[in-house]
Structures are given as C-alpha cells and as structure tokens.
C-alpha positions in Angstrom: 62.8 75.2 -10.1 61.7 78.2 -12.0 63.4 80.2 -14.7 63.0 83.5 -15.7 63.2 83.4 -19.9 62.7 85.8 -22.7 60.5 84.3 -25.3 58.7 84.9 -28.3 54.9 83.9 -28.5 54.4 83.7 -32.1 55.9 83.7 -34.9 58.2 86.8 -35.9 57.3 88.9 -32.7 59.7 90.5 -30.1 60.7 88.8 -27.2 59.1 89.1 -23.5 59.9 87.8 -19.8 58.6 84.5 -19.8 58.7 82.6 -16.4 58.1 78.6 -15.9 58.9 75.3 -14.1 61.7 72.9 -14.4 60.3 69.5 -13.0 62.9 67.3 -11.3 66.3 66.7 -12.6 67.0 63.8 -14.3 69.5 61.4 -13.4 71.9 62.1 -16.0 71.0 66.0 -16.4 72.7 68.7 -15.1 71.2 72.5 -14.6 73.7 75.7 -15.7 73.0 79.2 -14.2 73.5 80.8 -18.0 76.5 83.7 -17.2 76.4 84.3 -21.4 74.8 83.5 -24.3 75.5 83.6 -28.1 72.6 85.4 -30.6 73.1 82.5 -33.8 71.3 83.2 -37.2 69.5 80.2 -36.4 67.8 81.7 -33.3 66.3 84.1 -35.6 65.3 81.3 -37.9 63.5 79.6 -35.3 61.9 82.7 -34.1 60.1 83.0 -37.0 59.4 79.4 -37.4 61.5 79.3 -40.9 62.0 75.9 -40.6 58.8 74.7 -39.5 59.8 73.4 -36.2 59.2 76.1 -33.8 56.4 75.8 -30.5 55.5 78.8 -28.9 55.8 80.5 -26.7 59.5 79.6 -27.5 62.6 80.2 -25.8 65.8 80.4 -28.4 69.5 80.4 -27.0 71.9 77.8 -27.9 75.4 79.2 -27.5 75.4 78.8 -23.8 78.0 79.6 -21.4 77.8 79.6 -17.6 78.5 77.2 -14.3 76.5 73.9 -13.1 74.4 74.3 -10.0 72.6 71.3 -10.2 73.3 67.7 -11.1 71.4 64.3 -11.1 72.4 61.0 -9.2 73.8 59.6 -12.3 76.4 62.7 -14.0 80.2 61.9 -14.7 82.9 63.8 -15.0 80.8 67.4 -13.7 80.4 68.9 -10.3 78.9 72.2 -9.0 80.3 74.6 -9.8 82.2 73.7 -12.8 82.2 76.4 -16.1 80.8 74.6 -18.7 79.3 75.4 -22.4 75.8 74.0 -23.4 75.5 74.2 -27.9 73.3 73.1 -30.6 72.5 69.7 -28.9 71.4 69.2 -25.1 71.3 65.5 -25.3 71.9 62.3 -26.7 70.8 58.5 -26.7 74.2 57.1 -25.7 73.2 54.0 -26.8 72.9 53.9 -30.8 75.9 53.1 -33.2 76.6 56.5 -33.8 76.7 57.4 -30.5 78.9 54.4 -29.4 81.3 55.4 -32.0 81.9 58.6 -31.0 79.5 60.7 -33.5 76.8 62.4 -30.8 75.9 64.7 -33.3 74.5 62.5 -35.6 72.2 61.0 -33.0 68.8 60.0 -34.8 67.3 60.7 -31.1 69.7 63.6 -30.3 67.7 66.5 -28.7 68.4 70.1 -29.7 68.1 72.8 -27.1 65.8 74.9 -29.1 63.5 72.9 -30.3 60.5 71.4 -28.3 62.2 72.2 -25.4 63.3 76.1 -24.1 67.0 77.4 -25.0 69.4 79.9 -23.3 67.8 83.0 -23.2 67.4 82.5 -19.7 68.6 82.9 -16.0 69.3 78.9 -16.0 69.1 75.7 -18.7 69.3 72.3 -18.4 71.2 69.8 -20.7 72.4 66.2 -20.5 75.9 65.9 -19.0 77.7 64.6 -22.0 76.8 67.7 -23.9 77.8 70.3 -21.2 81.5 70.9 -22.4 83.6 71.5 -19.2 85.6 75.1 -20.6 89.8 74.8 -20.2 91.6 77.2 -18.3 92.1 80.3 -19.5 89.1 80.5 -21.8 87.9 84.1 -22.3 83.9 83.0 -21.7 82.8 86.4 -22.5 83.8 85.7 -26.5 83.5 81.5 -26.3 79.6 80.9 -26.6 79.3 81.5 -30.4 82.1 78.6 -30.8 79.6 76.2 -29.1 77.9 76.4 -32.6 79.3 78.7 -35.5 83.2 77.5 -34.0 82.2 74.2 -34.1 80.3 74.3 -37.0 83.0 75.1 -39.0 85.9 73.9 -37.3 84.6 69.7 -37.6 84.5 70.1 -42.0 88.4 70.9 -41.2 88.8 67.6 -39.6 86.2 65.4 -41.7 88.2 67.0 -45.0 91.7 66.1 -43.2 92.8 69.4 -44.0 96.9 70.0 -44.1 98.9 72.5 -42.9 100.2 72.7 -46.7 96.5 72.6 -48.5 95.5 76.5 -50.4 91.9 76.5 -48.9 89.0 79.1 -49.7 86.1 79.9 -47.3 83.0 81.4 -49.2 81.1 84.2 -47.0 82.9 86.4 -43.9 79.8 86.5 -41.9 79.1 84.8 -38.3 80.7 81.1 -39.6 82.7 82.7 -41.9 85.1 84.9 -40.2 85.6 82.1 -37.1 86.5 79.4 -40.5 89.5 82.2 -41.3 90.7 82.2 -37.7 90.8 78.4 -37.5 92.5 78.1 -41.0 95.2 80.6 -40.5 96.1 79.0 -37.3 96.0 75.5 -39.0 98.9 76.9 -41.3 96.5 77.0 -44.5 97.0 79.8 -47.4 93.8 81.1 -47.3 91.5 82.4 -49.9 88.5 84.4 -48.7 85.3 84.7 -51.1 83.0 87.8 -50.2 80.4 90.1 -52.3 81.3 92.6 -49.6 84.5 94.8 -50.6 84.5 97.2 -47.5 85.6 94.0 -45.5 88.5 93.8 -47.0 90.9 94.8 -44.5 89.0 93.3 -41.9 88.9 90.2 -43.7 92.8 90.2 -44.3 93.8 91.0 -40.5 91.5 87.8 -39.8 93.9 85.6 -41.8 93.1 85.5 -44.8 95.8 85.7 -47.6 93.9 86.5 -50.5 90.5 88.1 -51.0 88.6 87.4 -54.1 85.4 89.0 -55.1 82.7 86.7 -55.1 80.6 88.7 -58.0 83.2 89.1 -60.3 83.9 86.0 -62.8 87.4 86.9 -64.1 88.4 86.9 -60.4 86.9 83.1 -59.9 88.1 82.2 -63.1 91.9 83.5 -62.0 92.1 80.9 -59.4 90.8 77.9 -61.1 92.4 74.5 -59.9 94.1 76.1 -57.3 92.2 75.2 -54.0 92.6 71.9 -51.9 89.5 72.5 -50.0 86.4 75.3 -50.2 84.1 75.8 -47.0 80.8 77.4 -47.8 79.0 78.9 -45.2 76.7 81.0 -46.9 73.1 80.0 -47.0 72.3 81.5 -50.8 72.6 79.9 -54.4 75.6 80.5 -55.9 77.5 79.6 -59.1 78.7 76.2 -57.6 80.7 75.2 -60.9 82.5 78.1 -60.4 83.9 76.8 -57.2 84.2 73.3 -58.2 86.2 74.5 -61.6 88.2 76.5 -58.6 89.5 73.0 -56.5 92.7 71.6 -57.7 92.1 67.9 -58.6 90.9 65.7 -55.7 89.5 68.6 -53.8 86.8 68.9 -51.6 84.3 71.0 -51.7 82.0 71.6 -48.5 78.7 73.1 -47.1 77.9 73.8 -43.6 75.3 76.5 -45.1 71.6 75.7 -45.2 70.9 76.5 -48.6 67.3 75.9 -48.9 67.5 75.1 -52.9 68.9 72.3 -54.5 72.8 72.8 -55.5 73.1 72.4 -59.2 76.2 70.6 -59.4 77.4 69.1 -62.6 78.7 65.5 -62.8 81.7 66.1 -65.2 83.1 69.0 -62.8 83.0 66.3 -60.3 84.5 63.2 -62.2 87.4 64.4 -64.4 88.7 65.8 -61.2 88.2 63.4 -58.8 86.4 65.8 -56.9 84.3 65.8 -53.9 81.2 67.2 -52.4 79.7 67.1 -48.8 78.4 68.6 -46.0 78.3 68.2 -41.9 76.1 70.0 -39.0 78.0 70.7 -35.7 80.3 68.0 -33.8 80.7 65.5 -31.5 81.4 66.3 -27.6 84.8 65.3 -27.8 85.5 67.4 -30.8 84.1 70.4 -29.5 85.8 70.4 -26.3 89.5 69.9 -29.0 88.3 72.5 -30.7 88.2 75.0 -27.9 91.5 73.6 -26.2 92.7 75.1 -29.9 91.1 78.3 -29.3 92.7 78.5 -26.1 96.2 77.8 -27.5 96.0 79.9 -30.1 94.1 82.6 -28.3 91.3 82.5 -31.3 87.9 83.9 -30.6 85.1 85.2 -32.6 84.6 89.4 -32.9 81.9 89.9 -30.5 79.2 92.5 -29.7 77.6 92.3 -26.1 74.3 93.3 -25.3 72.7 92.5 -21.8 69.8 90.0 -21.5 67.3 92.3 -21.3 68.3 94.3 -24.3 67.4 91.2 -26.5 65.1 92.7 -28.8 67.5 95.3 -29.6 70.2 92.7 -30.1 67.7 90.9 -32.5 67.3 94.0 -34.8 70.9 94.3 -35.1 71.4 91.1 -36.0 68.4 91.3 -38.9 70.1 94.3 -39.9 73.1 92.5 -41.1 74.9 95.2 -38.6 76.6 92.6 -36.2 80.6 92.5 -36.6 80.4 89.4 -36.5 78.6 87.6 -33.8 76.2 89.0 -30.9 76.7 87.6 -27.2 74.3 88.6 -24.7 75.1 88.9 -21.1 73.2 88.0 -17.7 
C-alpha cells in the first residue's frame, strides 16, 4: 500500500512529500487513514536528531488521530472503520512481565512510532492493535491528538502519585504539557499552584485552572509557599533551582518530572530525608490508562488549546512551533 508522507532528509531541514510502500499487514496490525495529527516538541527533537536516534529520510507524527481501514487476521476488539488514536508507542511485546501486568509503556521491546519506523505525518500509519485507542463518543477529534502524548504524559504522574482531590499541587511550566497538567488538576478538585517565568500568561493561566500563579524567577515568591505543596509536576525541560521546589512540598510530598532535562538534577539528600520526601519521574501510559484518561476528557469536556494548520502547511506549522508562538499545542489537519 503506499503512503504519501512529509519527511525530513537530514537533519534540521524542512519537510517534503515523501511517498513509499507499506509491505503486508501483519497479523496483529491494523492500518489508520490519519484524519489529524498533533505537532509534539519531541517531533522537533527528532527532526533534528537531538537525541541521537533519528534515520532519514524520517517521517515524525505521533499524536495520531483518524479511522482503521485495514486490519490483520489476528486484531481484537477493532473493526473498519472504527475512530481510533495512535501515540508515542505503536507496539508492544505482549508477552514480558511488564506487559502482562498491565505496564505497555514500559515495554523493553516497545516500538515507538517515530523512531526506525515512519510516524503520522502522513495520509495513512500503521500501529499494533493494542496501541490504537478506540476514541469514546463525543470526543472532539479535532483537539484530542495532543492527549495521545502531552495529555497522557501528564495525566499518568497524577495517578502513579495517587493524587487527592484534597492535595495543594503545583505544576512548573504552562507550555504544551503544562497547560493540559492544569486542566486535569482542576478537574481532579486540586488547589492548584502554577509556576511560570512568563507573567503575560497570567490570565490565561488562571482561566485554565489554576488558583495561584507564582513567578518562577522570583525567590521571595518560592520561598512564600514553602511546605505547602502535596505534589509538584515539572514539565519543563531546563535546570532549575530544584531545592527550591523540594523546600516548597509539605512533608511526604512528591516531587515529579515528566521533562527531559538533559543535565543531571542536583538534588540534595537532607531536602529529601527530614521530610520524607520523594522524587520520580514517568514517560507516557499504558493503553488502558490512556483510553481512562480520555473518557475523563470527555466527561469533563477538557481539551488542549489548539492551533490547526493543514498537512501541507507543515513547515509553516514547524516555525511556529520553534518560535515558541504556539498557544499551546499545534494539530495539523488532512
């Protein structure tokens, strides 16, 4: 089957029409005609081989949304014709322990759908059934690809932290994660504390959900909320002053990173122990979570701001992006 793709043949260049040939459809895959398609920070990344893991020419797009046309002999619980979302991950080994127990996402074999294989930039991708999330009635699928990664991204730390309803939380950075992590948390029934070096978002940042904003630059205003919070989500990808945030937990909180910060995190031992405190980290979810995760959206009719460009206007969507102009995430449209 061919697809028609937009893809980048080395590293930091535009993106072109790139065509090429699916071979046969596995047993267990299934084949989505892509209707929409998130523009992630980590597309950009991979474009311009940031991490080392890029192959050219290369085809980014993981926030797929769109319909199955296509299934092998061997798919459950999908049909043609079914809406479905495609994320981070296209496959899994189904097999290993933490697949068996319910953790896809930490699959030592798990595939990713941008890397060594091509991604959603595309008329049509192909993903292993158990990661093409069938989309709940009602879904707005215009607005839902960016939960397929940012949504999810930040939405599993809620449940690994066992967040409460009752629990002061603060979220550090109101970017593309950062402004989905309010949405969640105010729905959740969390007071929540918003950490940004940007002071124009203010308002923005306070019709999201968030109940306070503190000014991530200014040290009296970290200082003014020391021992207060039950949880902090960083999604931010930059060193910061982590005791700060640690001295700003109330004892036994947790502290938590879903931003690839490429330098080590200085954290100090005593800010950790004579509080009981706590310090981890997650990547996306499982298949199960993410298809909770957008039953919630769909409850609580919670969607990321959007911008939509068409397919073919990828380049220009790209710029805007690196420009740090997008309010908040970028969705392009076939």
């Amino acid at each position: 089957m061919k697809v028609n793709a937009y893809a980048a043949k080395e590293p930091k260049s535009e993106l072109t029409p790139y065509t090429y040939e699916l071979d046969e459809i596995g047993a267990e895959q299934v084949d989505i005609k892509v209707e929409y398609c998130g523009l992630c920070h980590s597309d950009l990344s991979m474009i311009n081989n940031d991490w080392g893991l890029s192959e050219y020419p290369f085809v980014p797009g993981h926030e797929v949304i769109g319909e199955v046309i296509a299934t092998g002999d061997a798919v459950k619980n999908l049909k043609i014709g079914d809406k479905v979302g495609l994320g981070w991950m296209s496959s899994s080994c189904m097999s290993c322990t933490q697949c068996m127990e319910g953790d896809h996402h930490l699959c030592a074999e798990a595939e990713s759908t941008i890397i060594g294989r091509n991604g959603g930039f595309a008329d049509k991708v192909r993903g292993h059934w158990s990661w093409a999330i069938p989309l709940p009635k009602g879904i707005d699928r215009s607005k839902a690809g960016p939960l397929l990664c940012g949504g999810i991204t930040v939405f599993n730390p809620i449940i690994l932290a066992d967040v409460k309803p009752t629990d002061k939380v603060g979220v550090i950075g109101i970017g593309g994660l950062g402004h989905m992590a309010l949405k969640f948390l105010k729905h959740w029934g969390c007071e929540v504390v918003a950490f940004s070096s940007s002071p124009e978002k203010k308002d923005d940042i306070l019709k999201m959900g968030a109940t306070k904003v503190v000014n991530s630059k200014s040290s009296d205003e970290l200082e003014s909320i020391a021992g207060q919070l039950d949880f902090i989500l960083n999604t931010t990808n930059v060193s910061l002053d982590w005791n700060a945030y640690l001295t700003a937990l109330a004892p036994k909180g947790k502290f938590h990173t879903v931003g690839a910060v490429l330098e080590p995190m200085e954290i100090p031992a005593f800010s950790l122990i004579m509080g009981e405190k706590s310090v981890g980290g997650s990547p996306i979810g499982s298949p199960a979570l993410t298809k909770t995760m957008l039953e919630f959206c769909v409850r609580h009719d919670i969607y990321p701001d959007v911008e939509e460009f068409p397919m073919d206007k990828i380049n220009d969507a790209i710029k805007h992006l690196e420009q740090g102009k997008a309010r908040f995430r970028v969705v392009l449209k076939n």
